[in-house]
N, C-alpha and C positions, 0 to 999 in steps of 0.2 A: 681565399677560397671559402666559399660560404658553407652552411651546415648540408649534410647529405640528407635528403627526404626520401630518397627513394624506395625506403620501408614502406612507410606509411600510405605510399602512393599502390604499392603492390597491393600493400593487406586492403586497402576500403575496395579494390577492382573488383573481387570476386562478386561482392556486396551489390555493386553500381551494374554489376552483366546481372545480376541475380533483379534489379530492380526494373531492367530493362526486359527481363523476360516475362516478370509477372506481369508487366505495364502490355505486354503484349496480348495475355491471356486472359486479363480482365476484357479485353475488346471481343473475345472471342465470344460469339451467342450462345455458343454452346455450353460452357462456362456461365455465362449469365442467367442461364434457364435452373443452373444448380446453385440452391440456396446455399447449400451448406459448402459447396467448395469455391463459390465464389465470397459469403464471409469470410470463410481463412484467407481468400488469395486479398481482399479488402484491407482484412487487418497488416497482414505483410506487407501488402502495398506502403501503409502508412508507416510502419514501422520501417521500411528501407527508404524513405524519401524522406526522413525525419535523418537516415545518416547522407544519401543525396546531398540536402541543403549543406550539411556540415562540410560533404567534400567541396561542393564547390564552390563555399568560403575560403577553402584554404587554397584549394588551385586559383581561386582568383588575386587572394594575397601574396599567392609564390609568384604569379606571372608578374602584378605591380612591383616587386620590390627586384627581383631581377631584372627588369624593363627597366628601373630606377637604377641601379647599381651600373650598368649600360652607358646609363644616358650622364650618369652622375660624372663618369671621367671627362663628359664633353663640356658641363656646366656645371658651374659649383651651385645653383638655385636645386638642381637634383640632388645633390649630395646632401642637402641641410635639409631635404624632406625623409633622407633615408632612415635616423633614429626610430621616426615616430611610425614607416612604412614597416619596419625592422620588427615593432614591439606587435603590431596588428598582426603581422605573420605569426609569429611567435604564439600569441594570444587564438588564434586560427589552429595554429601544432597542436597547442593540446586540447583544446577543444576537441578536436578528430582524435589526438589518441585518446579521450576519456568515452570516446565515442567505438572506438574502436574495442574496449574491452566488454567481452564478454558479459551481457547483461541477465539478471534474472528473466528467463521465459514467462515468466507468469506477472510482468510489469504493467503490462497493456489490460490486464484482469479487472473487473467490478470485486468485489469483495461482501462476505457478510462480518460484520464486525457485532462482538455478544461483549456486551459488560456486566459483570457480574458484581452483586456487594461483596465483601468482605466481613472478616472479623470488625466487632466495632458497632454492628445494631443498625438500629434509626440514622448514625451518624453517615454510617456507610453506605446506606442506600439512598441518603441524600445525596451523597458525594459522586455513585453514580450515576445518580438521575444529572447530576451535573457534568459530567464526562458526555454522557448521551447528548446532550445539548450543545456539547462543546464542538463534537466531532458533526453533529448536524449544521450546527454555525457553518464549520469550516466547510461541508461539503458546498454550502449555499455560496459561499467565496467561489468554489472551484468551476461553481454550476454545475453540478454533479445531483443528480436523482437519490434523493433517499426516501426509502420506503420503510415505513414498522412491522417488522414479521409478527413478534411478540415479546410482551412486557408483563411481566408483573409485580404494579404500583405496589405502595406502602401505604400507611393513612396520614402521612403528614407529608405525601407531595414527593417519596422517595423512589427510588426503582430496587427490589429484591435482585433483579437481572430486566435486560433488554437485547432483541436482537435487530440486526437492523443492517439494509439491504442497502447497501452504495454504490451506485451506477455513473458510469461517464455517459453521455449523449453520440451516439455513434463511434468510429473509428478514431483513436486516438492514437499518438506516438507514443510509446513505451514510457518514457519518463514524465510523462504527463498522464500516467494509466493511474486511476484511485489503487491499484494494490502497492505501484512504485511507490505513491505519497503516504500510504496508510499502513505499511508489513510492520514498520518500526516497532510501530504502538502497541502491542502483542508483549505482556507484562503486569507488573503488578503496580498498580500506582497509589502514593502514600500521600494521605491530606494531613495538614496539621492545621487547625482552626478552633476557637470556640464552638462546640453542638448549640442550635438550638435548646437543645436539652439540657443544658449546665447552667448550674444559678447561679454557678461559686464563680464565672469568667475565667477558669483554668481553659488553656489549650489542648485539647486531646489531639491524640494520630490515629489514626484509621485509614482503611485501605480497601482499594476496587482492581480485583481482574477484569482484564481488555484481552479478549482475544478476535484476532482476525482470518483468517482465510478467502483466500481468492475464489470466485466464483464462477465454474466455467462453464459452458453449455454441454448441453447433455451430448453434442456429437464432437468435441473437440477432446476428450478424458474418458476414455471408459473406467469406470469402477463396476462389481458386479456385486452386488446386496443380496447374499443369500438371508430369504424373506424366514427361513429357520434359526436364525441369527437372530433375528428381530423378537424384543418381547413389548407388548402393544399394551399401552394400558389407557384407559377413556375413565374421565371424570367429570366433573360437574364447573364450569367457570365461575372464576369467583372475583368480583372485585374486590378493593381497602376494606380494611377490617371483615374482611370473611364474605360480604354483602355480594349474594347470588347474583351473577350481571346474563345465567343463562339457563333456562328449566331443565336444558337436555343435558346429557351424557355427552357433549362438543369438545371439549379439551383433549388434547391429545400430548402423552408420554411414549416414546420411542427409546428405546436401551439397545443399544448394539452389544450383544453379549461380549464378541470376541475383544472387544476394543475397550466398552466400559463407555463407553460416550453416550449421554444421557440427553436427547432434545425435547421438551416441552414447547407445547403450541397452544395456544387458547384465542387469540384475537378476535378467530374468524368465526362465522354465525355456526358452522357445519362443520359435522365430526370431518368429512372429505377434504376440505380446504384447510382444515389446520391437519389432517396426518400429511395432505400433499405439501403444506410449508415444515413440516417439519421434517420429510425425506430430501427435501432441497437444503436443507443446512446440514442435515447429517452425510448428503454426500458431499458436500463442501469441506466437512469437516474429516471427512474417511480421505480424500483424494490429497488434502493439507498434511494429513499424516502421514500417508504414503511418502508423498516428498521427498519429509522432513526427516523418516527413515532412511530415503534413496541420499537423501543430501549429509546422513550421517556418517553413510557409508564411504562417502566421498571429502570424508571433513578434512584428513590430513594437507587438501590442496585447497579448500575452500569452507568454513564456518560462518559466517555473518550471520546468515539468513540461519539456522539453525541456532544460534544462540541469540538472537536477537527472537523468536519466537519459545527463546525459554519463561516458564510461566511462573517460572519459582522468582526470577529475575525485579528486581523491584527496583524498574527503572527512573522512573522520575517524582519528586515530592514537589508540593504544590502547599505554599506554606502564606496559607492569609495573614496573620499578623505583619508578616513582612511584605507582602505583596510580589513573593518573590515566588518565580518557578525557576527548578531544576533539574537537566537530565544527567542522570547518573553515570552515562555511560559514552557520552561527548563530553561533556563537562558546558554544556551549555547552562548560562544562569542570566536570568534577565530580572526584573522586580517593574511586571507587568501583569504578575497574575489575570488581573482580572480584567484585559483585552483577549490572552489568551484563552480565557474561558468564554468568550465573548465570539468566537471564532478564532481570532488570531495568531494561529499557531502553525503560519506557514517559517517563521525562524526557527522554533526548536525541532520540526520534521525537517529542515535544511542541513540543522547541525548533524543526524542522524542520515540521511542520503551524503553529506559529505564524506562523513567517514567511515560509510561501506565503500563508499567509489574509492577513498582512498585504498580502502584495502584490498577492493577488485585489482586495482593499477599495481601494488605491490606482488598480487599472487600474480597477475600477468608476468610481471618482470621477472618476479622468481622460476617461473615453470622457462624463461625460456634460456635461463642461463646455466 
């Protein structure tokens, strides 16, 4: 008697009528004349035919091997294909059930990702202007849109801090969303290298905050910004070493009182354009805390995402002499470094998705026994 499926057949149904109704409602004109509820019904569409395709790998694999198991008592040629029909089912099962666990809502999200230097000086803000590069590489692999909100350089090529806007190109499935591939990153990350600045060729360590938040449209999240909260301060833009890049009063400082959260903007020519990029990452970053509060409260059945966006956290070291990168917290180690900074850092964000899914799949298991 073969394995019972009939779980897993239950749990994707609601999912497949749920994908069947939206499929319906996209058609409707009515529906389509509405920007904004036809985006959300858009993104849903995709995000439920992304677990669609998944069901109907596995029903197509349950039908072959039972058809096979069948046919197998009448000819032994069926029998000696059943092993390998066996392991494709098999491989099919959990696919759906990895698919079937409850996923973070905010996967399918664009993101702004800020790196910040660290302790450490000139070395540090080398090492971020290096992360900044690294993670634009990688967006350019995903084909993912990156935009500069605002940066400000050093005089030898560094970045103090960077913010910077990461976009997928239309509808995407959840696990393919830039917040699924980029939440990880959200951390403290430690270089070990020669500074240009060292005569003596000693290795020093130094370290860059990364932090991320998902970026969601102004009619998908309310937050509500009371503008008395707000204290506003306008300065002067400045390029490396101090050197004026603007005559006006264009820079713009945002303090959120209640919160402490502090955004600077200077990029753009006009005071208007940089307080409007700077109220676009402060509610990114208000809506991220919110969450992250809401997901604290909720930790006893679920943590990843709330400690995996701890900033104290100092997840992975990045060690030139060896060539070697390390995350702290998969135990991923490779000695690639410098393809990794080159873009290629779809392995160690792997190692980091494998084992939150692992431990989505375990909190699943738990809650229901």
């Amino acid at each position: 008697m073969g394995q019972d499926y009939s779980h897993e057949l239950q749990a994707v149904e609601p999912l497949l009528q749920e994908y069947r109704e939206v499929e319906l409602q996209l058609a409707d004109p009515q529906v389509l004349g509405d920007r904004v509820r036809s985006r959300k019904l858009a993104k849903r569409f995709s995000e439920l035919g992304a677990v669609k395709a998944v069901a109907d790998r596995f029903t197509q694999a349950l039908g072959d091997f039972e058809a096979a198991q069948e046919m197998a008592e009448l000819d032994e040629e069926f029998a000696a294909e059943l092993p390998a029909m066996e392991q494709a089912l098999q491989k099919a099962h959990d696919k759906l059930v990895r698919t079937l666990v409850p996923r973070d809502p905010s996967d399918a999200d664009d993101v702004i990702l800020e790196v910040k230097a660290g302790e450490g000086g000139e070395e540090s803000a080398l090492f971020a202007a290096d992360l900044a590069r690294m993670y634009t590489r990688y967006a350019e692999t995903k084909d993912w849109k990156v935009k500069e909100l605002s940066s400000t350089p050093t005089g030898l090529g560094g970045l103090k801090e960077i913010s910077l806007s990461i976009a997928s190109k239309g509808n995407v499935a959840p696990e393919d969303g830039v917040w699924a591939n980029l939440k990880f990153e959200g951390g403290v990350h430690r270089v070990q290298r020669v500074p240009v600045t060292e005569s003596q060729g000693r290795v020093h360590t130094s370290a860059a905050g990364v932090i991320v938040v998902p970026e969601v449209e102004d009619d998908e999240e309310e937050i509500e910004i009371d503008q008395n909260d707000l204290r506003i301060d306008v300065y002067r833009s400045s390029g490396p070493g101090g050197q004026s890049v603007n005559t006006t009063d264009s820079a713009v400082r945002i303090t959120h009182i209640p919160s402490g959260i502090v955004v600077s903007m200077q990029n753009e020519k006009s005071q208007i354009q940089n307080r409007e990029a700077a109220m676009r990452v402060l509610k990114a970053r208000l809506i991220q805390k919110q969450r992250e509060e809401r997901e604290a409260e909720e930790a006893a059945v679920r943590q990843s995402q709330v400690r995996s966006m701890d900033r104290s956290e100092r997840i992975r070291t990045y060690n030139f002499p060896e060539n070697r990168i390390a995350d702290h917290r998969t135990g991923y180690k490779a000695y690639n470094l410098s393809n990794v900074l080159d873009g290629d850092l779809g392995p160690v964000i792997e190692s980091a998705i494998v084992m939150d899914e692992q431990e989505r799949m375990d909190a699943a298991g738990q809650s229901k026994e």
